[in-house]
C-alpha positions in Angstrom: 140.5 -50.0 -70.6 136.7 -50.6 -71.4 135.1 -53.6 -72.8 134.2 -52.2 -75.6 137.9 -51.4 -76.5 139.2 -54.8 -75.7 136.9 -56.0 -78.5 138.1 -53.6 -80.8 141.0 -54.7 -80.1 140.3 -57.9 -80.2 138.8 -58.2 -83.8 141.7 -55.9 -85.0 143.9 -58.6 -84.3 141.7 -61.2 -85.9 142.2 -58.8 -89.0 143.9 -55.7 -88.8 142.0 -54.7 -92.2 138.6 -54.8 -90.7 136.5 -51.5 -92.1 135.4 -49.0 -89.3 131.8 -49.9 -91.0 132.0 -53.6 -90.3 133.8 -52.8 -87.1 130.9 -51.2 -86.0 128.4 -53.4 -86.8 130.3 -56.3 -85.2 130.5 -53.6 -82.2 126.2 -52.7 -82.5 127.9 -49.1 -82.7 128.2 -46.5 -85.8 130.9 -46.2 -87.8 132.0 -42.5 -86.6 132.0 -43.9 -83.2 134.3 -47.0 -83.5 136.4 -44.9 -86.2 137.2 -42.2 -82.6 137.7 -45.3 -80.3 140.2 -46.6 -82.5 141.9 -43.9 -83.5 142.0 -42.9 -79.4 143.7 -46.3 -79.0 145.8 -45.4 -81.5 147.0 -41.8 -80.0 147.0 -44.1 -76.6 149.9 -46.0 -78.1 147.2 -49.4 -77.4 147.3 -49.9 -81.2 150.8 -48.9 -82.2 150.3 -50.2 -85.6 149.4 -52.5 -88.8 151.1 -55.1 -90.2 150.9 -58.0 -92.7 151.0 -61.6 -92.4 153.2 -63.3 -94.1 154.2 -66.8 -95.7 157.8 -67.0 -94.8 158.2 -69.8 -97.2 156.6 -68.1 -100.2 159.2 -65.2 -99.6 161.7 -68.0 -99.5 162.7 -67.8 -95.7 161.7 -71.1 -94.7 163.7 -71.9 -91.5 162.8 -70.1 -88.2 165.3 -70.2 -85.4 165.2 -69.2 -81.8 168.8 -67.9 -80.4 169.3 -67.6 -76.8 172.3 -65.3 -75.9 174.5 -64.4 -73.5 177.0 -62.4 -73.1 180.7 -63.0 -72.7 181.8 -60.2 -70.4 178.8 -60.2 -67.4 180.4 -56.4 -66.7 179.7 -54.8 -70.2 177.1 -52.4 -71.1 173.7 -54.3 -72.0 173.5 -52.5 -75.6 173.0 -56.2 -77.2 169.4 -54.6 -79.0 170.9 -52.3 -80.5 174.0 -53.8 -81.8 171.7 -56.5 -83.5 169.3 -54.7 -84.7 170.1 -53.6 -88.1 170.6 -57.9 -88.8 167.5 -58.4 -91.0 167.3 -61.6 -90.2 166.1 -60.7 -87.0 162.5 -60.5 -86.2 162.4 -60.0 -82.7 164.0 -60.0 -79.9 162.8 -60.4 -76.6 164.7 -59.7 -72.7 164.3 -63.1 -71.0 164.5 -63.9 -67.4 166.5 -67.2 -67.0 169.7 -68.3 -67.9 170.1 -66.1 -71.1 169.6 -62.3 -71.5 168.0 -62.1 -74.7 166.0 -64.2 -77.0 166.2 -63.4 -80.8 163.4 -64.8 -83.3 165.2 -65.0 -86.7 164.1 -66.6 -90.1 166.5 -67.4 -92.4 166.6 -69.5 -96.6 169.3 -72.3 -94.9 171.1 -74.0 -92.6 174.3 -72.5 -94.1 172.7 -68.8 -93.5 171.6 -69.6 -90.0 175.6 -70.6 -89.6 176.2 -67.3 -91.2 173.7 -65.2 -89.1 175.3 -67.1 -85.7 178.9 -65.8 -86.3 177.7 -62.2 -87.2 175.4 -62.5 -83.9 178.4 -63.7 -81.7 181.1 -61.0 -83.4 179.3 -58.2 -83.6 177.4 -58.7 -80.2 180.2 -60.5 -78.2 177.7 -63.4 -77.0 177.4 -67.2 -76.7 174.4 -68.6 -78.7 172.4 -71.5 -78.0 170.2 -72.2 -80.9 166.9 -73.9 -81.2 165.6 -74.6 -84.6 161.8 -74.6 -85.5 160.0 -77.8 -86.8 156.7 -76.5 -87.7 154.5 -73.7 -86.7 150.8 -75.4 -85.5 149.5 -71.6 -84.8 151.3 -68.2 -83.9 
């Protein structure tokens, strides 16, 4: 990848809403010619899309939680993704070298519903949990 695209990239991640016109001046390139980098990136799968930050608390989802799982039966098929997925109160999750397969990042209103989303984890997954609960969040 050139230079040129890591910066794009780079200030696209600084703020995804960036204008092509202000991209391009940050770039000391037109408009029409950061607007067909980008969109090559795009078609590349580089960018694969836009999202929005967030205030978890101000939507009232105030506890983030990391769950390490592994599963029961060694011998079983590895479809843990895809049996969690459809938990919404799962934001990621992430295959882990180490002791435990998987690594899901979930956020959550409670204790009581990070309870509730650790039995639905270990039925409907057939896993052991080992859960680490956020403090505070100094950067992401």
């Amino acid at each position: 990848m050139e230079d040129q695209d890591r910066r794009i990239v780079e200030l696209l991640r600084e703020d995804g809403r960036m204008s092509y016109t202000d991209l391009g001046k940050a770039m000391g390139m037109s408009t029409s010619a950061v607007h067909q980098r980008v969109r090559r990136l795009e078609e590349r799968g580089v960018i694969k899309g836009y999202a929005a930050l967030v205030d978890h608390a101000a939507l009232d989802l105030p506890l983030t939680a990391f769950i390490s799982i592994t599963p029961l039966d060694p011998a079983a098929p590895d479809d843990i993704p895809e049996r969690l997925h459809d938990l919404t109160e799962l934001e990621a999750c992430h295959s882990v070298a180490g002791d435990e397969n998987y690594i899901l990042k979930a956020r959550v209103r409670t204790p009581h519903d990070l309870e509730d989303l650790l039995a639905r984890v270990r039925a409907t997954a057939n896993v052991a949990t080992r859960t680490t609960v956020v403090l505070s969040t100094p950067w992401e």
